[in-house]
N, C-alpha and C positions, 0 to 999 in steps of 0.2 A: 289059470287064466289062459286065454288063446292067444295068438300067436294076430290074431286078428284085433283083438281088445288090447293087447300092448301096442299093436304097429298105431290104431287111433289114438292111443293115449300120450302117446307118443309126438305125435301130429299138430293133437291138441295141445300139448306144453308150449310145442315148436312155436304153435301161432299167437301163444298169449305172451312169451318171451320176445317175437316179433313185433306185436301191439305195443308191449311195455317200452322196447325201446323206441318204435316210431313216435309214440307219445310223448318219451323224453326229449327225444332231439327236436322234435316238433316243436315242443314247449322254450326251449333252450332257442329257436331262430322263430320264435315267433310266428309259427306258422299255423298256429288255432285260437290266435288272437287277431284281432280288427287294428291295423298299423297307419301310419301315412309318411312317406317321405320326405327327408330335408336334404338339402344339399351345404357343403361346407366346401371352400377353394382354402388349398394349403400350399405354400411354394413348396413343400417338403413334406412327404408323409413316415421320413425314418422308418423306413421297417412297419408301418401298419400292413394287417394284411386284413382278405375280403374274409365275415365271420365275425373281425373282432367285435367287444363288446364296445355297447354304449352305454354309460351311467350317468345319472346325473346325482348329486349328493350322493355320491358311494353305491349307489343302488344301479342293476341292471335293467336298462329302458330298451332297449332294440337293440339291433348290429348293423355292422358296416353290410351294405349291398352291395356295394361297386365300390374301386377306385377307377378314375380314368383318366389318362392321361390329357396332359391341354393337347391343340388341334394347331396352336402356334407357338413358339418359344416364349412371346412375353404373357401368355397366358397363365393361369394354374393348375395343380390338380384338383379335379375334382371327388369328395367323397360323399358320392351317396346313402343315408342311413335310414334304416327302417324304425321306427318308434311307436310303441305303443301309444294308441288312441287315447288314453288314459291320463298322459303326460299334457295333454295339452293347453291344462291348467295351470303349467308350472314352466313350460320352453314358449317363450315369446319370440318376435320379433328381435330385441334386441338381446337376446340369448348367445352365448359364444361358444364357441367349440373350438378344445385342444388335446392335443394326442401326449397321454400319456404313457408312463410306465409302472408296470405293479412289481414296485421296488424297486432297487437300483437297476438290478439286466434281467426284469421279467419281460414280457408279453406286451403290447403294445395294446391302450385301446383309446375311444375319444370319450373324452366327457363334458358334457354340456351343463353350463352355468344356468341356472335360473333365472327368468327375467325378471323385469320388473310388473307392479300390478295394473299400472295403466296403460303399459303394451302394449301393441296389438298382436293378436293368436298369430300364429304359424298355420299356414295352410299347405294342402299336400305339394309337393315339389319345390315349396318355397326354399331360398337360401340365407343361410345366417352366417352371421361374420366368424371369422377364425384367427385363433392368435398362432404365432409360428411356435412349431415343439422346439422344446431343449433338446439340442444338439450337446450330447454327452462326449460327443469325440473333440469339439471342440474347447468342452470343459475343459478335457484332460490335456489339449493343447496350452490350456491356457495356465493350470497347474501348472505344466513343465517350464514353461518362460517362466513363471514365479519361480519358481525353483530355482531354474538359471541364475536369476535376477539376486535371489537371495546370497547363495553362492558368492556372486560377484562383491557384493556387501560385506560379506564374513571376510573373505581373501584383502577389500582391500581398507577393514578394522585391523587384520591383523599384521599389514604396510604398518597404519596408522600409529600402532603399539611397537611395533620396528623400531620408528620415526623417534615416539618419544624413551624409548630405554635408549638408545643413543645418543638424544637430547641427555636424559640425566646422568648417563658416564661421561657428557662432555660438563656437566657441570659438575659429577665427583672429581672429576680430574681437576678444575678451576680453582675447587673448592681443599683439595689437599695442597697446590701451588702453592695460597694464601697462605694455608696453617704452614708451612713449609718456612714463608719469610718471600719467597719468590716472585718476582717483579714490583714494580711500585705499589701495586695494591697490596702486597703482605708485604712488603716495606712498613707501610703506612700502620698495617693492621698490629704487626708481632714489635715494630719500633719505637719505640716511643719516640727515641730523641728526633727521626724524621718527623714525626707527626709534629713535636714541638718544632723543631724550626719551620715547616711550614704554617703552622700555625700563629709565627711571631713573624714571620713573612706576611700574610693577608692583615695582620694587625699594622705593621707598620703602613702599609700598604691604605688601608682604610684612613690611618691616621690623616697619611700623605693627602689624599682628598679632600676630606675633612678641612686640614689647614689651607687647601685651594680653596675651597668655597668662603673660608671667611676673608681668604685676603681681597676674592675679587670683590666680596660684600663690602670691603672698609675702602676701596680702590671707587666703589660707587659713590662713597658720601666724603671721598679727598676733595679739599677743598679744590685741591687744583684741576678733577675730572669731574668735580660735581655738575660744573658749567656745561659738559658735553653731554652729561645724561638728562638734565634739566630741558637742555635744545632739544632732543633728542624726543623728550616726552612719555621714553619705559625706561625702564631698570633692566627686565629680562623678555625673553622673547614671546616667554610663555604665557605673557601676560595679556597679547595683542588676543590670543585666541578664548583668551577666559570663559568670554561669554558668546561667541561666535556661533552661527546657524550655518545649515549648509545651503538653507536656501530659502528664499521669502516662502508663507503660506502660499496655500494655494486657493488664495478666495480675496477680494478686491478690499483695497485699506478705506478707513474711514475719511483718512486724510494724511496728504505728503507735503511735504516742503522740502525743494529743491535749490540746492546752489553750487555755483562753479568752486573751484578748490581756491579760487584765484580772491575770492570774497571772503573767506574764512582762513587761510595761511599766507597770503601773499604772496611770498618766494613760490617758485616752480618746485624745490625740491625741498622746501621748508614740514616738520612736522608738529610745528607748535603754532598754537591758534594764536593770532595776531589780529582779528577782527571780530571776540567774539559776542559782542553786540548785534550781530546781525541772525544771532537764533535767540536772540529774545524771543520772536515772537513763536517759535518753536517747544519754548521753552514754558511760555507762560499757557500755550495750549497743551501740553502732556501736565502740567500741576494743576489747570483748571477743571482738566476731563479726565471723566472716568474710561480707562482703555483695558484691553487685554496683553500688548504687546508692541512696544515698539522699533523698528533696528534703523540702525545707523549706518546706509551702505553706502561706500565709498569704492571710486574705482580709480586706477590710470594715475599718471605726477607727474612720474619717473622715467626712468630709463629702463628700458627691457628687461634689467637683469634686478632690478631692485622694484618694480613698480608693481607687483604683488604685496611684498611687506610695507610699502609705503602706503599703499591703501588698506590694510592693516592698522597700521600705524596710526595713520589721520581718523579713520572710525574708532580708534579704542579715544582717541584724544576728545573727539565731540561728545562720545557718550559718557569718560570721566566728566567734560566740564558741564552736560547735562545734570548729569544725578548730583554731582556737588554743588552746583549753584542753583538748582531749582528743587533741590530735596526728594528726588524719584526715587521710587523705589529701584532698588538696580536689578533687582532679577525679569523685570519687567523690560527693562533696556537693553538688546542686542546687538552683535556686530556682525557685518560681510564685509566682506575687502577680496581683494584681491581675484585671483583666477577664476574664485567661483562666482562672480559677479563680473565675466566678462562681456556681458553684454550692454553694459553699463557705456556711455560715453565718455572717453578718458578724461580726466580732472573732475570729476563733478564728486558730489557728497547731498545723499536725500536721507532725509527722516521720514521710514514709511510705516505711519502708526496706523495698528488694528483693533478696530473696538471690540467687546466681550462677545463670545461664541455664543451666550447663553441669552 
């Protein structure tokens, strides 16, 4: 063969190895296919470069053409991409573009979401919206404060385990004291005979009370103090409050009857009814009618220091001789006296009955 017929053969390999590659790369940027432009704004393009791919569902649709810079600060970047004509059955109007990664620390490329069917098409130069890329350095920023953070949590569980193994050598140490015999509590515990005399200490002790309470009970029906607890109108204190309210409802009575303290006890500092005829007519109205509730408030007598319990006092006295002489029910009968009914006008005494809520 000649030296002529190899230098063309030669030639001709050269030029179809030439073809083969401009065809590839041609074909790889799209440049023997029918394309049309979109543009996408990103505050941040991380490392995209001009070339990279575009895909949409995993597949290669065009490439990046430009990036460019915004023309003001509050502006964006803009990326221009070129995309097969083909696509535009599938990239809408409301289509989104974001920049990925192929893998953790590959290549950068944008890939565009599918729109929706009733759309509207994309036309050349138009722009579609863009989401901001994952910022992977930030991730790792954000790792590390976890990190930190965790740290700080282990260092201050293992304060908190400190804390209590100290806690329970202060209660092994408490607790060997006691078995030991060591201060009154293992006195108490390892002793007996302490424990019995204290023991026959709180019994005498109880007893001792015990016998107060019934001598003041037999001191209440002496004949000779009976007269003062009779005037007096209670036995114990606790009795004024039995049925006591803190405050009238809060909704208008069906009906009240009002009187001075001076019509129903006489004496200014008296607690026993002396006139009590004159709640007849109180009386015969709560046995006649059907009610929800009635109280017996009483304010004022007395002297500053006693004129609390004495309006106390005079309400538990009308509302006894209510129920027992007109047969009421008593849980139905209440009383106010005193401080919390000061706005009451001193001496007086109302029955302010309320008919059924229902």
């Amino acid at each position: 063969m000649s030296s002529s017929v190899r230098l063309g053969a030669f030639v001709a390999g050269a030029l179809i190895i030439f073809a083969v590659m401009v065809f590839l790369l041609g074909d790889k940027e799209f440049l023997f296919s029918h394309t049309y432009s979109v543009n996408a704004p990103f505050d941040n393009v991380v490392g995209l470069d001009v070339s990279a791919p575009v895909r949409a569902g995993g597949v290669r649709i065009g490439t990046v053409k430009s990036i460019e810079l915004p023309r003001r600060p509050q502006d964006k970047i803009t990326v221009q991409m070129d995309l097969e004509s083909s696509t535009r059955n599938v990239i809408k109007q409301d289509s989104v573009a974001t920049i990925e990664t192929e893998g953790l620390l590959g290549n950068k490329y944008v890939a565009i979401s599918f729109g929706s069917p009733d759309a509207a098409a994309v036309h050349n130069g138009d722009t579609i919206q863009a989401q901001p890329p994952v910022d992977y350095g930030d991730l790792a920023k954000k790792a590390s404060d976890l990190m930190d953070a965790t740290q700080g949590l282990v260092q201050d569980s293992k304060i908190a385990m400190n804390n209590v193994n100290e806690t329970t050598d202060d209660l092994k140490s408490i607790s060997g004291k006691i078995d030991r015999g060591q201060g009154t509590i293992g006195a108490l515990v390892n002793d007996q005979s302490v424990y019995r005399n204290l023991n026959a200490t709180l019994t005498q002790a109880q007893a001792g009370v015990a016998a107060f309470q019934d001598d003041m009970e037999a001191l209440k029906h002496n004949f000779l103090l009976r007269g003062f607890f009779k005037k007096r109108g209670y036995f114990d204190q606790s009795d004024l409050t039995k049925y006591a309210v803190a405050r009238l409802p809060n909704r208008a009575p069906s009906k009240r009857f009002d009187f001075d303290s001076s019509e129903l006890f006489g004496k200014p500092d008296s607690l026993k009814l002396s006139k009590d005829k004159e709640l007849s007519q109180a009386g015969d109205f709560l046995k006649s009618n059907s009610f929800d509730m009635a109280v017996v408030v009483a304010s004022g007598g007395g002297s500053k220091d006693d004129n609390a319990t004495m309006a106390e006092a005079r309400a538990f006295a009308v509302r006894k001789y209510l129920a027992e002489k007109f047969k009421i029910d008593e849980s139905r009968l209440k009383t106010l006296g005193g401080s919390a009914q000061a706005s009451e006008p001193t001496g007086k005494i109302s029955i302010v009955v309320y008919a059924g809520t229902h």
